[in-house]
C-alpha positions as CSV (number, residue, x, y, z in Angstrom):
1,X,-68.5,39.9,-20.2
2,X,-65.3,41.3,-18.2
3,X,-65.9,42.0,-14.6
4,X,-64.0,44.5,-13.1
5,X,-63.2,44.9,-9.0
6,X,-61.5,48.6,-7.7
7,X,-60.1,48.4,-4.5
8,X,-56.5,49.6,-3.1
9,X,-56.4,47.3,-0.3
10,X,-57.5,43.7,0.6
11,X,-57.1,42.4,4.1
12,X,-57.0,38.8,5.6
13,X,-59.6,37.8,8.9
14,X,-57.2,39.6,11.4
15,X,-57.2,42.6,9.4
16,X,-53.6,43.1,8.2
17,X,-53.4,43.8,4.2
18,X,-51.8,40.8,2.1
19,X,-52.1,43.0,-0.9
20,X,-52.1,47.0,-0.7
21,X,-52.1,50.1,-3.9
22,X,-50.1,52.9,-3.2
23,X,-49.7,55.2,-6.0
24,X,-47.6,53.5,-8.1
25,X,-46.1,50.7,-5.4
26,X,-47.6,47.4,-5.3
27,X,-47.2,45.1,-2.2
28,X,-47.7,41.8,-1.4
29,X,-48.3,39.9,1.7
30,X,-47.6,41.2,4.9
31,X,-44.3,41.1,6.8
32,X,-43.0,38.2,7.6
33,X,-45.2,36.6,5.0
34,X,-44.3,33.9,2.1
35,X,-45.4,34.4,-1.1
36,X,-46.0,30.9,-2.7
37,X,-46.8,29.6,-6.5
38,X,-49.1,27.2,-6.6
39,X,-47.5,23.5,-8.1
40,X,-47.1,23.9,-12.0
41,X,-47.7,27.5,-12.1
42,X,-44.8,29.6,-13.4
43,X,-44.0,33.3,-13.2
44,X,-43.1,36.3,-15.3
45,X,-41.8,39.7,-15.5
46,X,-40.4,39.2,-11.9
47,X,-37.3,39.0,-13.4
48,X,-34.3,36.5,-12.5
49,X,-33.3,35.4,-9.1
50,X,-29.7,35.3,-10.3
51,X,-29.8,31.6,-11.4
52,X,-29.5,29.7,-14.6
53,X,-31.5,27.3,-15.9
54,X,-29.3,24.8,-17.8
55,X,-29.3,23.7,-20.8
56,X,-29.2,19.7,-21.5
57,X,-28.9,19.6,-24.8
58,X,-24.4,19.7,-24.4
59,X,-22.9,22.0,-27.1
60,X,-20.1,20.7,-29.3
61,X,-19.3,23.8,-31.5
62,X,-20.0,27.7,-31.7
63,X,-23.1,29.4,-30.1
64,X,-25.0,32.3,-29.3
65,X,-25.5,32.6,-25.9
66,X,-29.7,33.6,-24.1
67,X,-30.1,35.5,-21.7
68,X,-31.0,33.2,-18.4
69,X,-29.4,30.0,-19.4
70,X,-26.4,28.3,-18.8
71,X,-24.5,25.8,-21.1
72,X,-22.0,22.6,-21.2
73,X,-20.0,22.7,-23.3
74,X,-17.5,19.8,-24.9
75,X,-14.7,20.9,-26.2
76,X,-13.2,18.0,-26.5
77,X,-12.9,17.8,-30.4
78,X,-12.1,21.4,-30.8
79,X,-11.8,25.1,-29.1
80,X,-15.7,26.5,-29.5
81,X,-16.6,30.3,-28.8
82,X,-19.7,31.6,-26.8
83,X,-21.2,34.5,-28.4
84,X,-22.7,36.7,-25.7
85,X,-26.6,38.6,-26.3
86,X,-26.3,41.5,-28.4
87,X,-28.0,45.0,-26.4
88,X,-27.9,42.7,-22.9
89,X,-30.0,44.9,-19.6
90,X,-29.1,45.4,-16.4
91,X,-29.4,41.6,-14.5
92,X,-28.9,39.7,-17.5
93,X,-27.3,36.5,-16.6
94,X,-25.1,33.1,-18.8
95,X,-23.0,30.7,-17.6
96,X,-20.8,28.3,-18.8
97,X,-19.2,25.3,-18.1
98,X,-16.4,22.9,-19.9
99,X,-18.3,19.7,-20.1
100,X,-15.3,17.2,-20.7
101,X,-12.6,18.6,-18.4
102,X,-10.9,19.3,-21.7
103,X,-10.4,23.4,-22.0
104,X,-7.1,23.2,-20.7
105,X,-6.7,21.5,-24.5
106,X,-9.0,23.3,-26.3
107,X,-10.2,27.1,-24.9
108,X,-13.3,27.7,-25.0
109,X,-13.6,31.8,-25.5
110,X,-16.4,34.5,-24.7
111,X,-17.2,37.1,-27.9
112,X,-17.8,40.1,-26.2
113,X,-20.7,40.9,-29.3
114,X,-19.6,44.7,-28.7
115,X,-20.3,44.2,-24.6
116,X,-17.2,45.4,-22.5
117,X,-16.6,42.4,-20.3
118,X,-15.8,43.3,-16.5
119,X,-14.6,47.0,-18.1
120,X,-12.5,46.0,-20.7
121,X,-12.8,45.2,-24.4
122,X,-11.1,42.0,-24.4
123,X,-12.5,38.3,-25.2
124,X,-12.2,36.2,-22.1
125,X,-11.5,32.6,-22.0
126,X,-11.6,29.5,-20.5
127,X,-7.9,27.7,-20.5
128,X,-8.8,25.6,-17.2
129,X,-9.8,21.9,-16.6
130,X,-13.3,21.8,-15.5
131,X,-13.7,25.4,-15.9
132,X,-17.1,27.3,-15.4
133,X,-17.9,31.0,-15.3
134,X,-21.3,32.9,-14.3
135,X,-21.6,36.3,-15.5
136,X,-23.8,38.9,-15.1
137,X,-24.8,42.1,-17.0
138,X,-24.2,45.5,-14.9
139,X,-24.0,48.4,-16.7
140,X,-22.1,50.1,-20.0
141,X,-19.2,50.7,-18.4
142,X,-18.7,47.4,-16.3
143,X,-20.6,45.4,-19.1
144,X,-20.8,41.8,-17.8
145,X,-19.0,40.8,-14.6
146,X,-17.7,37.5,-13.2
147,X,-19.5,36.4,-10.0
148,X,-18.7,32.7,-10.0
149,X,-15.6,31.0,-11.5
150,X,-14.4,27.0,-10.7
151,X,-12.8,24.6,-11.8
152,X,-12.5,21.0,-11.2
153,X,-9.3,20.9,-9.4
154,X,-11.4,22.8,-6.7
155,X,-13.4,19.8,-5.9
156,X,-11.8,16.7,-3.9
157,X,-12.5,14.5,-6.4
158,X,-10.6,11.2,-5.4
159,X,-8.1,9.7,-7.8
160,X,-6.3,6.6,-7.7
161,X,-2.8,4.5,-7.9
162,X,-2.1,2.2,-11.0
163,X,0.8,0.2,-11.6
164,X,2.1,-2.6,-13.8
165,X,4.4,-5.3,-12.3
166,X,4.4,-8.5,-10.8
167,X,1.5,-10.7,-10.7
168,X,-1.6,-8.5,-9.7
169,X,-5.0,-9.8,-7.9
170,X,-7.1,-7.7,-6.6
171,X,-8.1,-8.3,-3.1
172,X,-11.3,-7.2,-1.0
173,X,-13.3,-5.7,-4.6
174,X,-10.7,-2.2,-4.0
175,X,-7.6,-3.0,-3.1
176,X,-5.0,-4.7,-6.1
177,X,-1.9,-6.6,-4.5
178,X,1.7,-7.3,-6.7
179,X,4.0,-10.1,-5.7
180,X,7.0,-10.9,-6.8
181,X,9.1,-14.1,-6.6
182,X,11.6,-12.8,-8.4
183,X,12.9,-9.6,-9.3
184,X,11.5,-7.1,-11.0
185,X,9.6,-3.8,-11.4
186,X,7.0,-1.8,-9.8
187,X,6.0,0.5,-12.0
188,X,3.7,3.2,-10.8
189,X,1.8,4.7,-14.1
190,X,0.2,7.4,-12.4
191,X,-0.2,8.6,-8.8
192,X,-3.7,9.5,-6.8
193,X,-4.6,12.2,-3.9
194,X,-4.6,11.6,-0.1
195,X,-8.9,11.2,-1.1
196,X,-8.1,8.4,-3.5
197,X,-4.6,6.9,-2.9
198,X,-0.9,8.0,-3.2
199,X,0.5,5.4,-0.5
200,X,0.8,1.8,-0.5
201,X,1.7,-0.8,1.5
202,X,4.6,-3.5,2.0
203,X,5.6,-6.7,2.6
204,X,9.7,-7.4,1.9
205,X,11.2,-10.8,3.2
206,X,14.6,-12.1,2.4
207,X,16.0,-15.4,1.9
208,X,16.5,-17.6,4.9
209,X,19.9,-18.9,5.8
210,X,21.2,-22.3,5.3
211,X,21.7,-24.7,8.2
212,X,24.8,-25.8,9.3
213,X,26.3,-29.9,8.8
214,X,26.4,-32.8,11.3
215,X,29.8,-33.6,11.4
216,X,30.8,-38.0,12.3
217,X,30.7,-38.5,16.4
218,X,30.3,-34.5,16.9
219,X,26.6,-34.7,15.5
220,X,24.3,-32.2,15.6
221,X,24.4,-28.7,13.9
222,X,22.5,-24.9,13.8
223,X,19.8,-24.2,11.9
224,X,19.5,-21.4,10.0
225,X,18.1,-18.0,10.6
226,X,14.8,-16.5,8.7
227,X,15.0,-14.1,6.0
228,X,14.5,-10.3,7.7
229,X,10.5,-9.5,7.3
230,X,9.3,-6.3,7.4
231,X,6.0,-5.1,6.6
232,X,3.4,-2.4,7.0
233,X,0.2,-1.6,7.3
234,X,-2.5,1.4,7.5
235,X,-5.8,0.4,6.7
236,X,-6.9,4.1,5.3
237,X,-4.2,2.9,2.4
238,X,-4.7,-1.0,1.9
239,X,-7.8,-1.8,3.6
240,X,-8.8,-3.9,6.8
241,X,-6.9,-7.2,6.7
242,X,-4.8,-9.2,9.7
243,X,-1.3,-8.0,9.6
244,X,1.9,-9.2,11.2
245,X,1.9,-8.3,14.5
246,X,5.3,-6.8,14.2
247,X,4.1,-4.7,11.2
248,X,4.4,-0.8,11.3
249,X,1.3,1.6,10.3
250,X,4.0,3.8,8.5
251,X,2.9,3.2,4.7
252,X,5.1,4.2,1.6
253,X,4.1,7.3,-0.2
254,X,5.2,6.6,-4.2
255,X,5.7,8.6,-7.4
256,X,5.1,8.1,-10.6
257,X,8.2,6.3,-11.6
258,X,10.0,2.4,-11.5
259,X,10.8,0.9,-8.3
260,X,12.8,-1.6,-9.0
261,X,12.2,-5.0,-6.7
262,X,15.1,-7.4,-5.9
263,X,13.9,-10.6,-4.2
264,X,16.8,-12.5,-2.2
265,X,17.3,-15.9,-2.9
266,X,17.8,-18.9,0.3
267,X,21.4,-19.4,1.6
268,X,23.0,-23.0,0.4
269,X,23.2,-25.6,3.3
270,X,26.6,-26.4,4.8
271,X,28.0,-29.1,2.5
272,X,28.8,-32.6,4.5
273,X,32.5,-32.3,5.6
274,X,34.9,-34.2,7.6
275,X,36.5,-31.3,8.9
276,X,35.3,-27.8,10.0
277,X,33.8,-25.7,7.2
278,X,32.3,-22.2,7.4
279,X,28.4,-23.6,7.9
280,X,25.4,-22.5,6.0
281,X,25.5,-19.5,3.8
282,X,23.6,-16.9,4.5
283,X,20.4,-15.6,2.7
284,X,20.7,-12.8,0.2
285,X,18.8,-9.4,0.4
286,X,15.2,-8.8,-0.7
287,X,14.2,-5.2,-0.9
288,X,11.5,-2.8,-2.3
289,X,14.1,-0.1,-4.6
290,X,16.4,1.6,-2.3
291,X,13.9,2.4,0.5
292,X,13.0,-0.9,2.5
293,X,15.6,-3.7,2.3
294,X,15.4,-6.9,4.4
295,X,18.3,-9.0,5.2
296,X,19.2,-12.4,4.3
297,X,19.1,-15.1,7.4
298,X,22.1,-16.0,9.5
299,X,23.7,-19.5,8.2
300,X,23.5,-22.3,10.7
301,X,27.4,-23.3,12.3
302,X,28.0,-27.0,13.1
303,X,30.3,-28.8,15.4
304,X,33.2,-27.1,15.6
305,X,31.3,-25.4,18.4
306,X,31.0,-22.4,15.2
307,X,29.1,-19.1,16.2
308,X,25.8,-18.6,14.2
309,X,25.9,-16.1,11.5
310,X,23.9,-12.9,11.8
311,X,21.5,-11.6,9.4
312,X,17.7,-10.8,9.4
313,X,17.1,-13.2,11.6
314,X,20.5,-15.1,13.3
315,X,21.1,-18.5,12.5
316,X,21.6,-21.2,15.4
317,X,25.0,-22.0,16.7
318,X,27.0,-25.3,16.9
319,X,27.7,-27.7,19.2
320,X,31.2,-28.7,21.6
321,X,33.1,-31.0,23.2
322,X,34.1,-31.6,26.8
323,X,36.2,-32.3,28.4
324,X,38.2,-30.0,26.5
325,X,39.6,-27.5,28.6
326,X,37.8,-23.7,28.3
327,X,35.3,-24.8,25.8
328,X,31.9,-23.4,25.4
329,X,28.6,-23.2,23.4
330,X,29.1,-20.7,20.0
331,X,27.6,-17.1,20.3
332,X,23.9,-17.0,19.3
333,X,23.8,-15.2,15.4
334,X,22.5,-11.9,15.9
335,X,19.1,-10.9,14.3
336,X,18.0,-7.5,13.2
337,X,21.0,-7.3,11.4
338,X,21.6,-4.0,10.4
339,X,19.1,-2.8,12.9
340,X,15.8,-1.5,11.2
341,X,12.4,-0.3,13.7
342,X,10.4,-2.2,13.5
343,X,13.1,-5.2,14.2
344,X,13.1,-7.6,10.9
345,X,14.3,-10.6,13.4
346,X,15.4,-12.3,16.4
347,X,18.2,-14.4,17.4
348,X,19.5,-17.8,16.9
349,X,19.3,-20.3,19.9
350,X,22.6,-22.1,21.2
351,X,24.0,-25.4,20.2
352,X,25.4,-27.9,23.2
353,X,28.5,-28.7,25.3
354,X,28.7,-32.4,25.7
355,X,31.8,-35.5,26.1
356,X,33.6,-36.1,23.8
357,X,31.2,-38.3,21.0
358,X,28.6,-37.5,23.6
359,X,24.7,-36.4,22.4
360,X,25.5,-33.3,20.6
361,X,22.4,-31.0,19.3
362,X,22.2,-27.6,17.3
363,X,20.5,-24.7,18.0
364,X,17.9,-23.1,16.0
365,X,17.7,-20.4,13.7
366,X,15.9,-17.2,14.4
367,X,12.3,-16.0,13.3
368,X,10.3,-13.6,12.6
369,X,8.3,-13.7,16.0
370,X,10.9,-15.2,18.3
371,X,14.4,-16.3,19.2
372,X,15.6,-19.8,17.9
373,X,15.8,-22.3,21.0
374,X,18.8,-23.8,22.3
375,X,20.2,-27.3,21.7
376,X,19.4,-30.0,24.5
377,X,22.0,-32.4,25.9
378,X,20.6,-35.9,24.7
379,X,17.3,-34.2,23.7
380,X,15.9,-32.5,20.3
381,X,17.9,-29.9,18.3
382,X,16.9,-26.6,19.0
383,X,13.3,-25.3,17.4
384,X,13.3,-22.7,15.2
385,X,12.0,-19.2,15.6
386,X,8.4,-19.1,15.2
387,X,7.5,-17.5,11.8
388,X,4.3,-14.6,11.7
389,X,1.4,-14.6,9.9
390,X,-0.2,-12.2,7.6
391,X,-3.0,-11.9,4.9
392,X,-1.8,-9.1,3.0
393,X,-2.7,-10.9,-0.5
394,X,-6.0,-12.0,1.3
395,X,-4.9,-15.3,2.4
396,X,-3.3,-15.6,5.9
397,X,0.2,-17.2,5.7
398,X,3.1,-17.6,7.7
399,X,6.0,-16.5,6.4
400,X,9.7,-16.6,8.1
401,X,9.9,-19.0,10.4
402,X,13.4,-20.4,11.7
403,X,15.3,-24.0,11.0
404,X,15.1,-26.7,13.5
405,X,18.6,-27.8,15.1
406,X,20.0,-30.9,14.2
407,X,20.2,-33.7,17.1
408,X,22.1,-37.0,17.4
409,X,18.4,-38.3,19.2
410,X,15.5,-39.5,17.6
411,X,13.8,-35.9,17.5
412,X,15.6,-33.1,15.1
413,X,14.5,-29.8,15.8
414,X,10.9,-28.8,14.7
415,X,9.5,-26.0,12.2
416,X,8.0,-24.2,15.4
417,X,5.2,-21.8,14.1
418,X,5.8,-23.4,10.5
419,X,6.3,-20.3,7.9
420,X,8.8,-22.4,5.7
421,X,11.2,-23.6,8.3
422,X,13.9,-26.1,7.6
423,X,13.5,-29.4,9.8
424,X,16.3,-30.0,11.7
425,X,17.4,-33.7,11.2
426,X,17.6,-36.5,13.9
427,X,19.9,-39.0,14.3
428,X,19.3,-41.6,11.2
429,X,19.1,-45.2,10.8
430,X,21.3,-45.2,8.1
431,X,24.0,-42.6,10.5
432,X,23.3,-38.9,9.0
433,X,20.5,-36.8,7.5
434,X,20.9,-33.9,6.1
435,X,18.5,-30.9,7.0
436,X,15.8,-29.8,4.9
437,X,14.8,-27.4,2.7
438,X,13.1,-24.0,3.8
439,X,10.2,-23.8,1.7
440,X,9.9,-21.2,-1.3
441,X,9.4,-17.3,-0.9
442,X,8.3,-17.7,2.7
443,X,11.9,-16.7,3.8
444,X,12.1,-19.9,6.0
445,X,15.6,-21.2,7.8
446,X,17.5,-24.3,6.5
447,X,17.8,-27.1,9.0
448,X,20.7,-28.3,10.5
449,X,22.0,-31.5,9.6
450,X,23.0,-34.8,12.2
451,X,25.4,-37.6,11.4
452,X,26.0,-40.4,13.3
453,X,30.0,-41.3,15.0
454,X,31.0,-43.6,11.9
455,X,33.3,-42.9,8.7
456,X,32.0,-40.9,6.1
457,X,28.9,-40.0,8.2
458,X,29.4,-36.1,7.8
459,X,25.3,-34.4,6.9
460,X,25.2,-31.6,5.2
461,X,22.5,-28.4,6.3
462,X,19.5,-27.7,4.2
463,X,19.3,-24.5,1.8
464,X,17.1,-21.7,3.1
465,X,14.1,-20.5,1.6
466,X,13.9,-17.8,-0.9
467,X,11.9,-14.6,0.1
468,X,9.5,-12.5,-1.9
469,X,8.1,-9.1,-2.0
470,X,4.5,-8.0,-1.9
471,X,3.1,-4.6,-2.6
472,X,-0.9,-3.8,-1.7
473,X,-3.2,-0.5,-2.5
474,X,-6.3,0.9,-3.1
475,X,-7.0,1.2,-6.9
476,X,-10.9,2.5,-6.6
């Protein structure tokens, strides 16, 4: 049996009507009231709150669009069209959206079904990556109006470097790392955003110079001066890690193009020589394309009282006699040479003025860090610079240190700081020793060489050694 209640009004406890008849006006709740569904209950003929309700099943080919629902569609194999509802009413709502960022490719286009589409009678399409469209039905004249339109490009989604070249490791799970001992090319495939990565960062050291020769009863000799290091570091582009304290936080933005990478190779080592001779030879040039070149290290002079040659870092000058009139030590080699901000090196130290056959020792090269010592009268050869450590490929290492003086003592001048510094060679048993080597792409000085006053006791300097490049960024 169907029960029936007539009444135009119903009240709650304080009186105010939650639901009221007024001729043909229904109201419900009272102001400032919410009106709630209970959980699982569902509504009609309340029409649409100006929403879609989207469609998971993804559509790969043409459709008819329904009133109230909205639609991804892939487009990736072909264009597709989007038939619009036939006889739409007012509030009648679709939208659209190009599921595989692939409508730049292949449109996807809007049949009008005899609708005007925001007052004209043209088929609209979508032609943009990521596109998506809302529209809504006005009226006959109007017909269906635009009032939401993207595309992806409009979100910051974050994209990334890649590159070939090199050998790569990747570093700290995000972050991938090239280095190259010999030269080569970056290659930068494609190129992120400033929310992914577009920059990199750098490390570029040259070949150390060779060291200078001990020459019979005028003994010791300069070592020579580090490879120029320059490096840099932001850690919004590569990622925390300890850099070289004499790194700059200005990183490298990069194309999409080939950088080519040159690295420099170490400077010989003064040959052994009964007479003067030119010393070591400098280290050649490492350098990231045209934009960051490093300069070789200064060669090491011997003891013909030689200046030390400049370079990256200066290599360390020779030693003199007395009492020959006006005489004096040789001129330090320069470092930072040409000048570059933040400097690439430091000076070489000064050899010694002694008597004639007296103790003679070399200064030493420059480094990274610091200036290369000076010689001491019947003490060691001169230390080298002291090289600087970074961690850049995620192991710390030091890298451009200077070479160690040679000495007619017992002591030749040390590696100071390490980093692939020569040793500068003491006096020897057997009445010379050459210097030794700077080790392998660290960039490290040659060390001077020593000879004892006896025939055919000339040293020769050791080779500097070669630098190497190393190019860090975020890849995810």
């Amino acid at each position: 049996m169907t029960s029936t209640i007539k009444v135009n009004n119903i009240q709650n406890q304080c009186g105010a009507n939650i639901i009221n008849e007024n001729s043909d006006t229904i109201t419900i709740g009272a102001s400032g009231d919410t009106i709630a569904l209970a959980s699982g209950a569902s509504q009609t003929g309340f029409g649409r709150t100006g929403t879609v309700d989207w469609q998971t099943s993804i559509k790969t080919g043409d459709f008819t669009a329904v009133n109230g629902e909205g639609y991804f569609v892939d487009t990736s194999s072909t264009a597709i069209t989007v038939t619009l509802p036939s006889s739409p009413s007012a509030g009648n709502i679709v939208a659209v959206k190009d599921y595989a960022n692939t409508a730049d490719t292949n449109k996807i286009t809007f049949n009008r079904n005899g609708s005007n589409v925001d007052g004209g009678a043209t088929n609209p399409i979508i032609q943009n990556e990521g596109g998506s469209v809302t529209l809504v039905y006005a009226d006959a004249t109007k017909g269906w109006l635009v009032t939401d339109a993207a595309q992806k490009s409009d979100l910051g989604f974050p994209t990334f470097i890649t590159a070939t070249g090199g050998t790569i490791t990747t570093v700290c799970t995000n972050f991938k790392v090239h280095t190259f001992t010999g030269p080569g090319t970056f290659t930068v495939c494609s190129v992120g955003n400033a929310c992914g990565s577009n920059k990199i960062d750098y490390m570029v050291i040259a070949g150390g110079g060779g060291g200078g020769h001990g020459q019979a009863c005028y003994q010791g000799s300069g070592g020579g001066g580090a490879g120029g290091y320059r490096e840099s570091h932001s850690t919004p582009v590569s990622g925390p890690y300890t850099a070289s304290p004499i790194a700059t936080c200005a990183s490298l933005p990069v194309s999409a193009q080939g950088y080519p990478i040159t690295v420099g190779a170490g400077g010989g080592g003064a040959p052994a020589s009964a007479a003067p001779n030119p010393g070591g030879t400098p280290g050649s040039n490492s350098a990231f394309s045209a934009i960051i070149t490093s300069a070789g290290g200064g060669g090491g002079r011997g003891y013909d009282a030689g200046d030390g040659k400049p370079g990256g870092s200066g290599g360390g000058a020779g030693t003199q006699n007395q009492p020959s009139p006006g005489l004096s030590p040789g001129t330090v080699g320069a470092g930072n040479q040409p000048p570059v901000s933040p400097a690439q090196g430091t000076p070489g130290g000064r050899g010694t003025v002694a008597a004639f056959q007296g103790p003679h020792s070399g200064g030493g090269g420059g480094g990274a860090e610091n200036t290369g010592t000076n010689g001491a009268v019947a003490g060691p050869g001169g230390a080298g610079g002291s090289a600087t450590t970074s961690s850049i490929n995620g192991t710390p290492t030091a890298r451009g240190g200077g070479g160690g003086g040679g000495s007619d003592t017992d002591t030749g001048g040390s590696t100071t700081g390490g980093g692939g510094a020569g040793g500068g060679s003491p006096f020897a048993p057997s009445g010379r020793q050459d210097g030794s080597n700077g080790t392998t792409n660290t960039g490290g000085g040659g060390g001077g060489g020593a000879a004892a006053c006896a025939p055919g006791n000339s040293a020769g300097g050791g080779a500097g050694g070669s630098g190497i490049v190393m190019i860090r960024y975020k890849f995810q």
